[in-house]
C-alpha positions, -999 to 999 in steps of 0.1 A, spaced: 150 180 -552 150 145 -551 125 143 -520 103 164 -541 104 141 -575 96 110 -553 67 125 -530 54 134 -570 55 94 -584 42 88 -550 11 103 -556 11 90 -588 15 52 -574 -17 64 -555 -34 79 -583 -29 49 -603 -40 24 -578 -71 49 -570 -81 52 -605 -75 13 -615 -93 3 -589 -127 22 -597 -121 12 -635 -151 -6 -641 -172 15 -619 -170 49 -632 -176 61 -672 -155 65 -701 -138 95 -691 -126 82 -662 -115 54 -674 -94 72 -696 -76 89 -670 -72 56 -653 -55 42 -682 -35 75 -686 -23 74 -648 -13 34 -654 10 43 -690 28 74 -676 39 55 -641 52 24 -666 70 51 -684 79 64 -653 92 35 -637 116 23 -666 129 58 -668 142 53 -630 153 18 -637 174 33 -669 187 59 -648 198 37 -620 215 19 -646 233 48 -658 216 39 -695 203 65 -715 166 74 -714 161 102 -729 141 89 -757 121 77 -730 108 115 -735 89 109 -768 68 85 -759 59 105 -730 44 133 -748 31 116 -778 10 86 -754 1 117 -735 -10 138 -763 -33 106 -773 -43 98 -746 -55 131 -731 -71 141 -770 -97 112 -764 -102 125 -731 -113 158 -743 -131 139 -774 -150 119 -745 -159 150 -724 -161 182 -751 -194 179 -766 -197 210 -788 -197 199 -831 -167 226 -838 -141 223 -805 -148 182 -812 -142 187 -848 -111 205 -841 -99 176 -819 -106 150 -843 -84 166 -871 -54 177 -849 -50 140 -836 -41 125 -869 -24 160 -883 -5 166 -856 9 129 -857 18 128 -889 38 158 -888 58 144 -858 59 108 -881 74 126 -910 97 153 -888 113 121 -873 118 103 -907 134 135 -919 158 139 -895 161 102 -872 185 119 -851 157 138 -828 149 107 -813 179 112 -791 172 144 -781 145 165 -766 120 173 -800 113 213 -793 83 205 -816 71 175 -804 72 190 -769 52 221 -782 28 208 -806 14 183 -781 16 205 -754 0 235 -771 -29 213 -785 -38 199 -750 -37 232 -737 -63 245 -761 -84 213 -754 -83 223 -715 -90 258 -727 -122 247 -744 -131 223 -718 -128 254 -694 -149 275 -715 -175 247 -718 -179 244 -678 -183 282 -668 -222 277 -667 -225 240 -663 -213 216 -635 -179 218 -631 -171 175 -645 -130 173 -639 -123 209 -631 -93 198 -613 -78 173 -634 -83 205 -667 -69 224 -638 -40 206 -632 -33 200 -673 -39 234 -680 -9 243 -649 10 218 -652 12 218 -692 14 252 -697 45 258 -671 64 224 -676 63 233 -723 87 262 -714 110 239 -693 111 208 -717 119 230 -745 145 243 -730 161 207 -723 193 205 -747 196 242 -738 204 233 -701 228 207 -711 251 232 -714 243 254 -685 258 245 -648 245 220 -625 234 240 -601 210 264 -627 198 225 -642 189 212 -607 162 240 -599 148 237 -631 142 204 -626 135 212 -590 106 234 -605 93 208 -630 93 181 -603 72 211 -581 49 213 -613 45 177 -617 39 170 -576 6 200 -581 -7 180 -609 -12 147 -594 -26 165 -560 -52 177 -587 -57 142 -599 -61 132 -566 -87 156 -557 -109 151 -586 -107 114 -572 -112 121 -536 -139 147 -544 -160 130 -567 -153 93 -565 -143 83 -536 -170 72 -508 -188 57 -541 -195 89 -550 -202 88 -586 -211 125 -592 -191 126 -624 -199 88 -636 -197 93 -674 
């Protein structure tokens, strides 16, 4: 399992360096997903150094999906272009944080824990986004097909583990370790398809998808 979690951060090392280093070469969108690589290898990174130090990290969780769900939702904002899927984007972003702002000032105590909300409402939201973004491209050119690809995988497969998270606290070892084994699996498929979209349309100064 552990073989499998490392090979996944690193392709995302990769993916990072990849997408920093065409920054200010490529459009918007990309540079989205090059500021989305950098954040969730920082979050990442101090997860591992928190573990190593046997210090709790869990609420390391939280920023995770909520920097994700942000940054992602401008993603979709930057390459969804119909009025009423754009519209429905720019209202969930502020409604869907606010709920999340208010959930944790009811009840503080979910910051140590994994949020079943949190993990579905941010998760469900990107999903649709991909889902649009998917429905957009089916007579178009297909612009990031495998990065909504690997969101759309990745997202929709990893909500069902997460939320189970305290759940498995309380289940053996063994059953925990190939969940996670299967999350890490997940995780590993999604940056491949980050790295495709890279190696297929900007790498070589291929700018194919330069907005």
């Amino acid at each position: 399992m552990k073989e499998v979690i490392n090979f996944g951060y690193l392709i995302l090392t990769i993916n990072t360096i990849l997408y920093l280093k065409g920054f200010f070469k490529n459009g918007k969108a990309f540079k989205i997903i090059a500021v989305y690589n950098a954040v969730i290898f920082l979050i990442q990174l101090y997860t591992d150094i928190l573990y190593r130090q046997s210090i709790n990290n869990l609420y390391l969780s939280h920023f995770y999906f909520i920097l994700q769900f942000i940054i992602l939702s401008f993603f979709y904002l930057e390459i969804i272009k119909i009025p009423i899927q754009r519209q429905i984007i720019k209202i969930s972003i502020p409604l869907c944080l606010s709920v999340l702002a208010i959930q944790y000032y009811i009840n503080p105590n979910l910051y140590y824990k994994f949020n079943y909300f949190e993990i579905f409402i941010t998760s469900f939201l990107l999903i649709i986004y991909s889902m649009f973004h998917f429905y957009n491209i089916l007579n178009e050119s297909k612009k990031f097909f495998y990065i909504n690809m690997g969101i759309l995988i990745y997202l929709f497969s990893s909500t069902i583990i997460f939320i189970s998270g305290n759940l498995m606290i309380s289940l053996s070892s063994n059953f925990n370790n190939v969940i996670w084994l299967i999350n890490g699996v997940l995780y590993l498929i999604y940056q491949i398809f980050i790295l495709v979209e890279y190696i297929k349309h900007y790498s070589n100064n291929n700018n194919e998808n330069n907005e």
